[in-house]
N, C-alpha and C positions, 0 to 999 in steps of 0.2 A: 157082504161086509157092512159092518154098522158105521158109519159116520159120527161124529160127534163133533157139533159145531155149537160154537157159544155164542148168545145170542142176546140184544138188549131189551128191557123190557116194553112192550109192544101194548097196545089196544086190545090187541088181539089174546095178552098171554092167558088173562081167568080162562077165557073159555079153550085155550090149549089144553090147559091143566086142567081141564074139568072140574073144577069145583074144588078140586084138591088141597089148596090155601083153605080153604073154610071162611073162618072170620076173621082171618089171619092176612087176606090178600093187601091191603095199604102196607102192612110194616114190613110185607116178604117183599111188595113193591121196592119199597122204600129201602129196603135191603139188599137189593139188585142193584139197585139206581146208583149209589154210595159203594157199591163194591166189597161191601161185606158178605154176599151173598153172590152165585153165578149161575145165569138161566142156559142149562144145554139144552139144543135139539139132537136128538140120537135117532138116527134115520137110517132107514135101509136094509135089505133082507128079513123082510117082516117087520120092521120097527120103525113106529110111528111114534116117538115117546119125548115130551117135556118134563125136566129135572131141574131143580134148585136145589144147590147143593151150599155148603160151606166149611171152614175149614174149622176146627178147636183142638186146643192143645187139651188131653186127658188125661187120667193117671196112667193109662197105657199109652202114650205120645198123641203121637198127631191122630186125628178125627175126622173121616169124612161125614159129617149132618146132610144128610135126604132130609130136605126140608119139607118137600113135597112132587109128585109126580100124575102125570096126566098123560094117556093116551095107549096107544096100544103096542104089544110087543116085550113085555115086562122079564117074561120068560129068557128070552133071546138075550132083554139087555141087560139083565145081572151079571152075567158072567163078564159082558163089557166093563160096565162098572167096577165090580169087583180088577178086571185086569189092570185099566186105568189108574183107580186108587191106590193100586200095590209101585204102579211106576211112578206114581207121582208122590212115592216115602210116606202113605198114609198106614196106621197100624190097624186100625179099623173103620169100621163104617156103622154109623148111628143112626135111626130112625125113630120116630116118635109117630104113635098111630091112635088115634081115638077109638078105632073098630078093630079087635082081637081077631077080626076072620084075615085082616092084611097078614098075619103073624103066618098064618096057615099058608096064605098065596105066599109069601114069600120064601118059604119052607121050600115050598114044588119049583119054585123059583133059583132056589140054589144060593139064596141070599138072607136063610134066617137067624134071628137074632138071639141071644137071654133074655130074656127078660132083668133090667136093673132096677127098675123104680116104676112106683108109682105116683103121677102128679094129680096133685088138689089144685083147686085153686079157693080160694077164701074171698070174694066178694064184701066190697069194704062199704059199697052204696057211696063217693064222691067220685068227683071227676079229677084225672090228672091235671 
């Protein structure tokens, strides 16, 4: 049985998630920290797995956002995820990936997505 235990953010959490945050790790910090954001540990029966997740209202209702994920067991834990989010009144479940090959693992996963959009970003050269 997989566990799923929420958990705050730690010293430890980058290297949980293996890199997963990207360039991203201060503001998902900082997003955990303020509670807009929720770090699970999902453990047990093969599952070694770090998840940030969050909630958004969508045109289709509520939203679970995989913010980002690290470790192992992915296979095993979608079908968790997925269960969880249906009990917790979510309509779907969102994921944003820089690498097209996550689309594929998620597929074998049991957890894949449409494709909705594609994001740019425009680099303006000042500082916030």
């Amino acid at each position: 049985m997989i566990k799923i235990i929420k958990s705050p953010w730690l010293e430890s959490t980058p290297k949980d998630l293996r890199g997963s945050c990207g360039e991203d790790t201060e503001i998902i910090k900082a997003s955990v920290e303020s509670g807009a954001a929720h770090l699970y540990h999902m453990i047990g029966g093969g599952v070694d797995l770090w998840v940030v997740t969050r909630g958004e209202e969508s045109s289709c209702g509520l939203e679970l956002v995989v913010c980002c994920v690290g470790g192992s067991g992915m296979k095993k834990a979608g079908e968790a995820i997925k269960s969880v989010a249906i009990q917790n009144g979510f309509n779907s479940i969102r994921y944003h990936s820089k690498n097209s090959a996550v689309q594929r693992l998620y597929e074998k996963y049991g957890i894949a997505g449409v494709e909705l959009e594609r994001v740019y970003r425009v680099e303006l050269g000042g500082s916030a």
